[in-house]
FIZA-592384 format. One line per 4 residues: number of its first residue (from 1); their letters; for each residue x, y, z of N, C-alpha, C. Coordinates in steps of 0.05 Angstrom, whole numbers. Layout:
# FIZA-592384
NUM> A> X Y Z X Y Z X Y Z | ...
END
This chain:
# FIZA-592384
1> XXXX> -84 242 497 -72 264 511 -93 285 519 | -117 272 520 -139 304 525 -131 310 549 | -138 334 544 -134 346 579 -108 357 583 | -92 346 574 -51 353 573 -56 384 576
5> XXXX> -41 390 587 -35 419 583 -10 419 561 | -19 452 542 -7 447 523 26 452 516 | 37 455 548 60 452 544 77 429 547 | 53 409 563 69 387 575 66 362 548
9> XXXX> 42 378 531 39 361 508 55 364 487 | 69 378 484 89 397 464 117 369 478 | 120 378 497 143 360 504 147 337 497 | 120 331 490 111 290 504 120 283 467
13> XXXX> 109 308 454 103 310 424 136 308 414 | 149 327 424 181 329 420 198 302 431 | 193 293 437 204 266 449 190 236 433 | 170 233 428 164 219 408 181 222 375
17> XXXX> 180 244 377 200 260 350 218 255 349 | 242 259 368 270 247 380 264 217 373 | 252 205 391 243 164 378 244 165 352 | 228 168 338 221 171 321 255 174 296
21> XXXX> 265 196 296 282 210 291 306 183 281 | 312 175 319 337 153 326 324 131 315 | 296 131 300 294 102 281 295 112 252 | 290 124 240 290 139 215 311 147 204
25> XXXX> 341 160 227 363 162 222 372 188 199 | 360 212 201 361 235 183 389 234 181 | 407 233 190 446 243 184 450 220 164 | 435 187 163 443 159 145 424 178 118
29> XXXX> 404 192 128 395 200 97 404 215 88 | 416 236 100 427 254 76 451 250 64 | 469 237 77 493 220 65 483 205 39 | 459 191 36 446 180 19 435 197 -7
33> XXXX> 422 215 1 414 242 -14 446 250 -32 | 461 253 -15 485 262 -36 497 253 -49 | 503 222 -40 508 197 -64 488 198 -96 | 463 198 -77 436 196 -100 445 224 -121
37> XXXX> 453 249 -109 444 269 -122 476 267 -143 | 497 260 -131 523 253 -156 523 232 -174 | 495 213 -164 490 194 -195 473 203 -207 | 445 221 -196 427 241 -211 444 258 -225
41> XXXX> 470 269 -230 486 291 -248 497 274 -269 | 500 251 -265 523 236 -284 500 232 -307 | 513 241 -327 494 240 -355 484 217 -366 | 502 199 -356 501 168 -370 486 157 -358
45> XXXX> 475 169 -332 455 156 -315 436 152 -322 | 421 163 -354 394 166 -359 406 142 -387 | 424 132 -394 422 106 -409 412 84 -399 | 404 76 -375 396 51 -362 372 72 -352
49> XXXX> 350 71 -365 320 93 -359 311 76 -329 | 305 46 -328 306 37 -309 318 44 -280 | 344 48 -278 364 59 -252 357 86 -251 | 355 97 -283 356 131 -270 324 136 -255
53> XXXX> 298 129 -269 272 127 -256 287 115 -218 | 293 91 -216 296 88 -198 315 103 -169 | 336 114 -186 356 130 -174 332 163 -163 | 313 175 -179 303 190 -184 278 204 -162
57> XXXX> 273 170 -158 250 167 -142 262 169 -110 | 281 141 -109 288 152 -80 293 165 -73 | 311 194 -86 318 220 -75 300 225 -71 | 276 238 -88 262 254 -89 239 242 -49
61> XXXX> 239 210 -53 225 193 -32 238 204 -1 | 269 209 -3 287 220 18 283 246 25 | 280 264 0 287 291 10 255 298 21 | 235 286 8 202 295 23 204 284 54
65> XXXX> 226 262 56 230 241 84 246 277 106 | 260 280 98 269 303 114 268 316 119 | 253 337 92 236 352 98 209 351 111 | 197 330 117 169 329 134 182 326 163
69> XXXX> 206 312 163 217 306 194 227 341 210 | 241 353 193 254 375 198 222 402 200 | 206 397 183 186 411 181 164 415 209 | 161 391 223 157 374 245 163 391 268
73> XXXX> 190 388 267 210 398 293 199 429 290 | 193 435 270 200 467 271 164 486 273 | 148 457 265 124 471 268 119 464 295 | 136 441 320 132 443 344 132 463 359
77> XXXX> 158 476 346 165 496 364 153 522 353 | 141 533 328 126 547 323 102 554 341 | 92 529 347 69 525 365 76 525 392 | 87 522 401 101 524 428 103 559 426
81> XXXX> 116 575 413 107 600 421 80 618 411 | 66 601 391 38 612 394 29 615 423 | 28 588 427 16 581 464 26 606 486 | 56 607 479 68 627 494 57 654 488
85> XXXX> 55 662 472 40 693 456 7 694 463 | -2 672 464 -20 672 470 -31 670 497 | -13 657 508 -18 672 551 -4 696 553 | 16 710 543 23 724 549 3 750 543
89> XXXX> -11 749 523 -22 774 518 -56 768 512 | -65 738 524 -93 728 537 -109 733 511 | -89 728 485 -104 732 457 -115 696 457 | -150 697 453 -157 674 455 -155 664 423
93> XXXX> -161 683 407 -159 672 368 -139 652 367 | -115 665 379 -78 654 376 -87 629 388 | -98 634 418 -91 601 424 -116 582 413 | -133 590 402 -156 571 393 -145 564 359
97> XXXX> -123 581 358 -105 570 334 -82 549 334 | -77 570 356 -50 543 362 -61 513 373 | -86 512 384 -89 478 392 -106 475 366 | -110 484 346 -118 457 332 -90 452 311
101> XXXX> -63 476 312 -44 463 304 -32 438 312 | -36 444 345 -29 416 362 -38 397 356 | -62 396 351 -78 371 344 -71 354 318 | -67 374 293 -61 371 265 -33 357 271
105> XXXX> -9 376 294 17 355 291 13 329 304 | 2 323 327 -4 301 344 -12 282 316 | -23 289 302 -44 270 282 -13 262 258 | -1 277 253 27 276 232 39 264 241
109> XXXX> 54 265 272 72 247 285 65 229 295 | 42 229 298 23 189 301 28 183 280 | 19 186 262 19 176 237 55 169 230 | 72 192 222 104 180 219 113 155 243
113> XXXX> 98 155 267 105 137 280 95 107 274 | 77 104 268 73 83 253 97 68 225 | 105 89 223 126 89 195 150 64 212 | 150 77 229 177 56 246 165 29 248
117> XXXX> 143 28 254 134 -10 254 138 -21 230 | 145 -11 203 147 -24 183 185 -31 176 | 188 -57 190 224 -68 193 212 -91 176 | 195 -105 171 196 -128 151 216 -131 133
121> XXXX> 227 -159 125 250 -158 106 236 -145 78 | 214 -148 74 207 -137 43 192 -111 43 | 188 -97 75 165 -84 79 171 -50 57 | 212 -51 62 216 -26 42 210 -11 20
125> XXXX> 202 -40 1 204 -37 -28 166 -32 -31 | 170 -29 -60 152 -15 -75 127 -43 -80 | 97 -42 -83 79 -58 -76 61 -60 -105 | 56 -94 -104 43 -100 -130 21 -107 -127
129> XXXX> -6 -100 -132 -32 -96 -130 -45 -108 -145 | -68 -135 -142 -78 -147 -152 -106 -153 -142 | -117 -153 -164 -154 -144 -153 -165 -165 -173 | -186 -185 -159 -197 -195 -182 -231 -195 -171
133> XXXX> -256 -200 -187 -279 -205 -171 -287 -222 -170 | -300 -235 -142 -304 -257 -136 -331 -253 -143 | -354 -270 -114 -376 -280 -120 -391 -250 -129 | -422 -252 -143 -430 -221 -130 -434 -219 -165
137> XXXX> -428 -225 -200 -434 -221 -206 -423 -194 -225 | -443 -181 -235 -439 -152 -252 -430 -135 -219 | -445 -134 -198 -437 -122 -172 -407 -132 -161 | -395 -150 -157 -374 -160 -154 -347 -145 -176
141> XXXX> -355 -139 -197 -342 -131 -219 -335 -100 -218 | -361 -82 -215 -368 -55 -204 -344 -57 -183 | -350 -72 -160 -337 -74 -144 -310 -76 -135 | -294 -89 -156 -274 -94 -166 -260 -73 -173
145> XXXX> -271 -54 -195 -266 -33 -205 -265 -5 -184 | -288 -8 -167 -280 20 -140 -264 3 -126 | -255 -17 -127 -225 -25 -105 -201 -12 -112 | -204 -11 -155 -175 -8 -160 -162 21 -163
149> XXXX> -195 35 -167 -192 69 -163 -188 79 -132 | -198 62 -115 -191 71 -84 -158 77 -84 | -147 58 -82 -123 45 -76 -101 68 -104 | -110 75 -122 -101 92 -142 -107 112 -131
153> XXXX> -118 125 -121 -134 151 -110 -115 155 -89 | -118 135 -70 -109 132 -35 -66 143 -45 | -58 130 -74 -31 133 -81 -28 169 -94 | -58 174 -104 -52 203 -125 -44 221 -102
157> XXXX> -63 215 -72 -61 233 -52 -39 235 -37 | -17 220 -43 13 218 -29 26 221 -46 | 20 231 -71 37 241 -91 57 211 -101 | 45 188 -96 54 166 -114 42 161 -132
161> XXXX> 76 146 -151 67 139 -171 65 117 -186 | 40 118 -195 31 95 -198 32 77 -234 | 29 47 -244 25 45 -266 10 14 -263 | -16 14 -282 -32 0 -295 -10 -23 -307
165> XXXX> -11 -46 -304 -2 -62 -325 -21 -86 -337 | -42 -88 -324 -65 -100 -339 -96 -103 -324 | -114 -101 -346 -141 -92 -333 -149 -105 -352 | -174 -120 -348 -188 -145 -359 -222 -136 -352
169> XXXX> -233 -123 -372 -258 -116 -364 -279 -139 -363 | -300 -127 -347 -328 -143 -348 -344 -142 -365 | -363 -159 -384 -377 -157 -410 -392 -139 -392 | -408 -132 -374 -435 -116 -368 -422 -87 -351
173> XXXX> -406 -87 -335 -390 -61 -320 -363 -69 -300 | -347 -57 -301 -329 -71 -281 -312 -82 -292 | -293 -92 -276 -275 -116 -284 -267 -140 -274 | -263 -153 -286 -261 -184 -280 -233 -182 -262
177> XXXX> -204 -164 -265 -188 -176 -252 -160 -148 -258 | -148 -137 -241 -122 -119 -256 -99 -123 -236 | -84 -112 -252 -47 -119 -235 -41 -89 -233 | -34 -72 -216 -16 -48 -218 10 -46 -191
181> XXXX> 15 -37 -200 38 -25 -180 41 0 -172 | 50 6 -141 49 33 -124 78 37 -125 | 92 52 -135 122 55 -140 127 81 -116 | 134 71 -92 143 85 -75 154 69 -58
185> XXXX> 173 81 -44 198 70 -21 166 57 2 | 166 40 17 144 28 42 121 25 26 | 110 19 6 88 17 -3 73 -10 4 | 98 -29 1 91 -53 8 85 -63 34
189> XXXX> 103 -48 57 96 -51 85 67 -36 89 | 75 -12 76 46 4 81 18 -9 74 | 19 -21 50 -7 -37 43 -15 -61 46 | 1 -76 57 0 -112 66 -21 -113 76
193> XXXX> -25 -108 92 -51 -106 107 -75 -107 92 | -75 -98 67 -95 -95 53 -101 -124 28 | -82 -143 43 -93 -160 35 -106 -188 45 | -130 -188 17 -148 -204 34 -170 -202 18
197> XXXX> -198 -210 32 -222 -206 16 -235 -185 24 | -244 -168 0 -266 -142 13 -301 -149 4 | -313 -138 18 -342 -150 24 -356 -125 17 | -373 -126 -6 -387 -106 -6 -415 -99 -6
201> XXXX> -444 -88 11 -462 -97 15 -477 -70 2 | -497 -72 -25 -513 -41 -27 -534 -56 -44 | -554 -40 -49 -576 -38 -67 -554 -42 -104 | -567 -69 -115 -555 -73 -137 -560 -50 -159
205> XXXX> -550 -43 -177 -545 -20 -199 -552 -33 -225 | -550 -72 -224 -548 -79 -251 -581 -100 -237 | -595 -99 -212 -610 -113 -209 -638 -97 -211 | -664 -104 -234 -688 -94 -244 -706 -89 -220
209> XXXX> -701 -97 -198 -722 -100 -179 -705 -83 -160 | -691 -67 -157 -666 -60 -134 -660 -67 -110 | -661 -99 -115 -653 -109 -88 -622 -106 -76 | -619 -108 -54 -596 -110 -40 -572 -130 -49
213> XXXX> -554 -127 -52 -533 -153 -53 -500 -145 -48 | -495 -177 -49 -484 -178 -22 -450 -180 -46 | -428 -178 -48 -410 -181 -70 -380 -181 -66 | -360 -200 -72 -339 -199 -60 -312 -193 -73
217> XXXX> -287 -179 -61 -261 -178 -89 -242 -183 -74 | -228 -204 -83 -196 -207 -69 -178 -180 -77 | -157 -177 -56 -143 -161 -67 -116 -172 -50 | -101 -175 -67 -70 -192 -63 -50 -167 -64
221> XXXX> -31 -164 -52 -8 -143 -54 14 -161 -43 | 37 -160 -55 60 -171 -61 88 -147 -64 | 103 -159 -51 129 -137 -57 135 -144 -89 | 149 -120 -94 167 -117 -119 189 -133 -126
225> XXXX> 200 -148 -141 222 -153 -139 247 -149 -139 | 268 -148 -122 293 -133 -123 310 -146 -141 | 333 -127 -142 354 -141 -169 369 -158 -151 | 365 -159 -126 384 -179 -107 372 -208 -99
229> XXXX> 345 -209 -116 327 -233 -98 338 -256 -129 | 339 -278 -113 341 -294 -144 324 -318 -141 | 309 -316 -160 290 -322 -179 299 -332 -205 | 299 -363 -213 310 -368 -228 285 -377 -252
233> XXXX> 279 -378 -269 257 -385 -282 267 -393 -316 | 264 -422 -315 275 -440 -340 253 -430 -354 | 264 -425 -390 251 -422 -403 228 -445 -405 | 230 -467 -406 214 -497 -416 195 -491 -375
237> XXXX> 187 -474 -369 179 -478 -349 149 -457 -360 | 156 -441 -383 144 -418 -377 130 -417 -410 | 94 -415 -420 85 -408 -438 76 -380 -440 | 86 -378 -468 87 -341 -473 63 -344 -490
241> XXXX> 40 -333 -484 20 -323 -510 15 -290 -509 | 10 -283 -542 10 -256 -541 -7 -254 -560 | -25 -229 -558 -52 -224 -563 -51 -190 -570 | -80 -183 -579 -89 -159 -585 -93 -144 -557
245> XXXX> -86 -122 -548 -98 -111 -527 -124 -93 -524 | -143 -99 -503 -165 -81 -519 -174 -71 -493 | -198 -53 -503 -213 -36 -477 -234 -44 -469 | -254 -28 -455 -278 -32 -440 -294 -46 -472
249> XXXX> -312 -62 -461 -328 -72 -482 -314 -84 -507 | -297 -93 -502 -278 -104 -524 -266 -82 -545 | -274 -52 -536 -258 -39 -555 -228 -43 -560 | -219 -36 -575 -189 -43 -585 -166 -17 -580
253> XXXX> -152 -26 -561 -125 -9 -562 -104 -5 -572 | -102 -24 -581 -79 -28 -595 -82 -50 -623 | -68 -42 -651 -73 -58 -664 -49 -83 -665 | -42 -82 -650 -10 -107 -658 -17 -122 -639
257> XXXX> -7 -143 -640 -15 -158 -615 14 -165 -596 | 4 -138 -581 34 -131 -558 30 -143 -546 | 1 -144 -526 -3 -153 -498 16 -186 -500 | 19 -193 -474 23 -217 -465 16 -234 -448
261> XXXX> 14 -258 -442 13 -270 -423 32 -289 -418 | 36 -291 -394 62 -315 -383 51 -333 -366 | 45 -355 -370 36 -380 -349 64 -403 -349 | 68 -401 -315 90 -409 -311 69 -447 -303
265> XXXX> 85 -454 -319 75 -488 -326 67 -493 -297 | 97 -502 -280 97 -517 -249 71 -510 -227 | 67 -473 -230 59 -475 -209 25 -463 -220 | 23 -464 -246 -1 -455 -256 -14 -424 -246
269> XXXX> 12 -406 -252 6 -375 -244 4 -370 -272 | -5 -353 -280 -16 -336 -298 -17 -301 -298 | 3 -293 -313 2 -267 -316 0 -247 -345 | -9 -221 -335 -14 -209 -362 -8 -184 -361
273> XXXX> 11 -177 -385 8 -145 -385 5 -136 -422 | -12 -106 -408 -7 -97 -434 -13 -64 -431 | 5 -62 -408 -4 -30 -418 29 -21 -435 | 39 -30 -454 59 -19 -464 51 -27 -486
277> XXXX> 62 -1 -506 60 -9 -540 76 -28 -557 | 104 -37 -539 119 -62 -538 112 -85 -531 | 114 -114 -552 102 -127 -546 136 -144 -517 | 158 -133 -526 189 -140 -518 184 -122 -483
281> XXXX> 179 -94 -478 163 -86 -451 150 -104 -439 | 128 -108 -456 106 -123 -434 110 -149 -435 | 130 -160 -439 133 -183 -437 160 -188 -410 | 174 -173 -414 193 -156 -390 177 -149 -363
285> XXXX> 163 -131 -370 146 -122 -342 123 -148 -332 | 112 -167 -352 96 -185 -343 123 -211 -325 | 143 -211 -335 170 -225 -327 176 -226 -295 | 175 -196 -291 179 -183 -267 161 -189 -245
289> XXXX> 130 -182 -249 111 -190 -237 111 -224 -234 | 114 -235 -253 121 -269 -248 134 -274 -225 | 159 -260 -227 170 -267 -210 176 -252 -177 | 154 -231 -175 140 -223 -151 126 -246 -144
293> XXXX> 111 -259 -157 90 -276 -148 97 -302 -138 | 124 -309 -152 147 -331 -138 151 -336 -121 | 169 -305 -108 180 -303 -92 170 -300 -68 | 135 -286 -69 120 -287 -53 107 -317 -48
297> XXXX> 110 -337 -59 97 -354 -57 124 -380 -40 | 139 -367 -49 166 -383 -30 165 -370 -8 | 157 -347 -7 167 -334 21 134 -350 36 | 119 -346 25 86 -359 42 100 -391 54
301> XXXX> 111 -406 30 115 -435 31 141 -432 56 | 154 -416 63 179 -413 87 166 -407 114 | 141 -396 106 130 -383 125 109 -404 137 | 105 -419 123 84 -444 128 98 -463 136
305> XXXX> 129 -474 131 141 -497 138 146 -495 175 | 156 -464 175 170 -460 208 142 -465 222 | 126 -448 208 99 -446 236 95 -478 248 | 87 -489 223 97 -526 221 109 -532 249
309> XXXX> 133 -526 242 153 -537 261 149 -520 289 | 136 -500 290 129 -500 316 100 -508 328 | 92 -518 312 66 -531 317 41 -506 311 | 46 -492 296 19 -476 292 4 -473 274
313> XXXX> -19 -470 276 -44 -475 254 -43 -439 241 | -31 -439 223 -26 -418 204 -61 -414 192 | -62 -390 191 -82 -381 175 -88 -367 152 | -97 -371 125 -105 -358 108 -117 -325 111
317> XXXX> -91 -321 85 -94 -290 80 -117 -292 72 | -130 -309 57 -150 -306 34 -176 -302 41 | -175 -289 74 -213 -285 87 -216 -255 91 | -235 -250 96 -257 -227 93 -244 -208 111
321> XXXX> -240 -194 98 -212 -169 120 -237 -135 124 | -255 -130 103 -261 -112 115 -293 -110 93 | -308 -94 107 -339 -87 102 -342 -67 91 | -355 -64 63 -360 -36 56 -396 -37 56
325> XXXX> -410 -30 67 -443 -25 75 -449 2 64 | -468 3 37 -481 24 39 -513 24 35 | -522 -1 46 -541 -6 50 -548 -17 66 | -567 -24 89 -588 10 84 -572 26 109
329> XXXX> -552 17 112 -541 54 122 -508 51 114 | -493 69 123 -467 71 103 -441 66 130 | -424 47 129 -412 37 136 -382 23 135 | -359 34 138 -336 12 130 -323 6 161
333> XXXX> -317 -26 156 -307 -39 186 -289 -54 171 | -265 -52 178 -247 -75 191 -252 -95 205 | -254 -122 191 -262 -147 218 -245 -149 236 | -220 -141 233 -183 -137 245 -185 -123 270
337> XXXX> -179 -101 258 -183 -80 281 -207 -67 292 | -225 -66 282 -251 -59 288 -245 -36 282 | -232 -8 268 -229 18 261 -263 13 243 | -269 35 242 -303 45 219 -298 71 218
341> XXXX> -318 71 199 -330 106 192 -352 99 183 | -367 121 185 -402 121 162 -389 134 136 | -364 148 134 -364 155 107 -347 140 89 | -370 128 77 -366 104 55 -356 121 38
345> XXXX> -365 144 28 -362 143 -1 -329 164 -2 | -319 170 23 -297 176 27 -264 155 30 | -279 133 36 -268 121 42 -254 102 8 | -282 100 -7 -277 89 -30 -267 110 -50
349> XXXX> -260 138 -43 -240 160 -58 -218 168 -44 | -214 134 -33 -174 138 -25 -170 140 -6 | -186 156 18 -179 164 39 -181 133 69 | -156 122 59 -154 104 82 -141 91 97
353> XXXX> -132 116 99 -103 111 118 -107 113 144 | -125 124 163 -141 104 187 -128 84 183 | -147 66 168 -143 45 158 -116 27 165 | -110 36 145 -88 26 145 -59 26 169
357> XXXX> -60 50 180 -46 56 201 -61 36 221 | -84 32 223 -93 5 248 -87 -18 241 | -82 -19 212 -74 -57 196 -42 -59 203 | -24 -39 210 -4 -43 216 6 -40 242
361> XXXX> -6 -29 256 -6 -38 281 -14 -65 295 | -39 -68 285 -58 -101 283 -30 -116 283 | -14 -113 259 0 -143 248 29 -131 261 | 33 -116 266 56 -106 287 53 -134 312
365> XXXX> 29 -124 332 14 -140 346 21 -173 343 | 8 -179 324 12 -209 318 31 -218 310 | 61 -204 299 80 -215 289 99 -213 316 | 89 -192 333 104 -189 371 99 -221 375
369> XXXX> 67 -221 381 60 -243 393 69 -271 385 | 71 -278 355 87 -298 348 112 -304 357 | 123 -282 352 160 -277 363 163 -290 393 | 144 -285 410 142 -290 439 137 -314 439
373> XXXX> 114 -325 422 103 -355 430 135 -372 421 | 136 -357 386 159 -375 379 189 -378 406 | 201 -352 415 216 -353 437 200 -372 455 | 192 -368 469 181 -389 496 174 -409 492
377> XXXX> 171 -421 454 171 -456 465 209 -466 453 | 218 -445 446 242 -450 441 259 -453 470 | 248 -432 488 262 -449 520 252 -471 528 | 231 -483 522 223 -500 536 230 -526 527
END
């Protein structure tokens, strides 16, 4: 919009907002809000800690939803009479204030607009985060470890909340591998994109000579599981081992042996939790994640049979999705979208929602384009 004059941009801005609005549906939320807020009063609501956490979150997920929408409308038109006040009485402060308000809302309502491309059947729910390190070493591990603080960081700054359910350190720095979860309404639409392999290229920290190297970390994200998805899982399908839980360097966290692990026989998944002082919790919460990983793996296997049947060569999540370079100059690229910055070290304290707002557009993009190919060999 450079160049717009700033009334005609104000309009263009208010009308995106309206879109926006008639997809988001503020009158379906607050009907929602007031349901939420008469099971938030009922006392008995906090005996199932589960529902009430859950009941708890979405209000609170709704009412920040309406208030940023309603907040929106009103800092439009705030600015709409700066502009006005500011021709009228040729005060330049006012208007060299009011356009970089413009700019700051243009940047808010791009951004909520993106929010509408996320209709996926699972894209609603809350997202399960899995980081392990690949090639690359003590650097691969390092590496591993600024993935899982990014992505923790990227959640502290949206005021989500987040929980650890297992971290598996590296004998030398780093970690070999962790599971957490982003407990917020779109987390999972919001972060899909982010999975894949990350590539990371700097002067080594654990190498005597400081050469360069090159180091890699998958990072898998999976929806949550709903109480409506079914997932059936025979006991004789599934080995329970349970262990000591411990810290960096094998220190010890716990003296009982809470932690758990669940390796489901058939399909040779493997899971672990132990951030609870229950060994009956983390055997519950490792349960749950099992069966995220299921359901995700039936939904991949549904997703692989149709392409099949329309004749298409499906591609692996499991390749090199984005570049972190801080050697010898500083660099993050998306192989996807081509989005970058030189500020690496901003980028690895959370800030990446660029990012991410181009990974959902990207796959916006490709899931159009599928829809179309799939329609047009269906007429033919």
């Amino acid at each position: 919009m450079a160049g717009t004059e700033p009334a005609a941009e104000i309009s263009e801005l208010s009308s995106t907002l309206t879109s926006i609005e008639s997809v988001l549906d503020p009158a379906a939320k607050r009907q929602e809000i007031e349901s939420l807020r008469e099971q938030a009063s009922d006392p008995g609501l906090w005996a199932d800690q589960e529902r009430a956490q859950a009941v708890t979150r979405r209000l609170s997920y709704l009412e920040a939803e309406l208030t940023r929408l309603d907040g929106l409308r009103q800092r439009l038109e705030d600015t709409r009479v700066m502009f006005d006040l500011a021709e009228s009485e040729d005060d330049e402060p006012t208007r060299e204030e009011a356009t970089r308000d413009l700019a700051a809302l243009r940047a808010a309502i791009d951004q909520l607009e993106v929010r509408t491309l996320l209709s996926g059947e699972y894209d609603a729910r809350e997202a399960l985060i899995s980081i392990n390190a690949q090639a690359g070493g003590a650097d691969a591990a390092d590496f591993a470890q600024n993935l899982q603080r990014m992505y923790l960081r990227w959640a502290e700054r949206h005021g989500y909340p987040t929980e650890v359910y297992y971290t598996s350190f590296a004998e030398e720095a780093g970690i070999k591998s962790t599971t957490f979860v982003i407990k917020a309404p779109y987390a999972y639409g919001t972060l899909r994109g982010e999975h894949g392999t990350h590539r990371m290229v700097r002067i080594s920290k654990y190498d005597n000579q400081g050469r360069r190297q090159t180091s890699f970390a998958g990072v898998d994200v999976i929806p949550v599981v709903d109480a409506g998805d079914e997932i059936d899982i025979p006991d004789d399908d599934i080995r329970v081992d349970v262990f000591r839980s411990s810290g960096p360097g094998g220190q010890g966290v716990n003296t009982t042996d809470s932690a758990v692990r669940l390796t489901h026989l058939p399909s040779g998944i493997v899971v672990t939790c132990q951030n609870e002082r229950s060994q009956l919790q983390n055997k519950a919460t490792a349960m749950a994640v099992l069966k995220a990983k299921l359901l995700e793996r039936r939904r991949e296997e549904q997703e692989a049979k149709m392409a099949s049947l329309r004749g298409e060569v499906t591609s692996s999540w499991g390749t090199q999705i984005r570049n972190y370079v801080l050697h010898p100059y500083q660099k993050v690229e998306d192989v996807r979208t081509r989005m970058e910055t030189g500020n690496a070290a901003a980028v690895l304290d959370g800030e990446i929602d660029d990012f991410i707002e181009a990974e959902i557009r990207w796959l916006r993009t490709q899931e159009d384009g599928r829809a179309v190919a799939a329609n047009g060999s269906g007429d033919r």
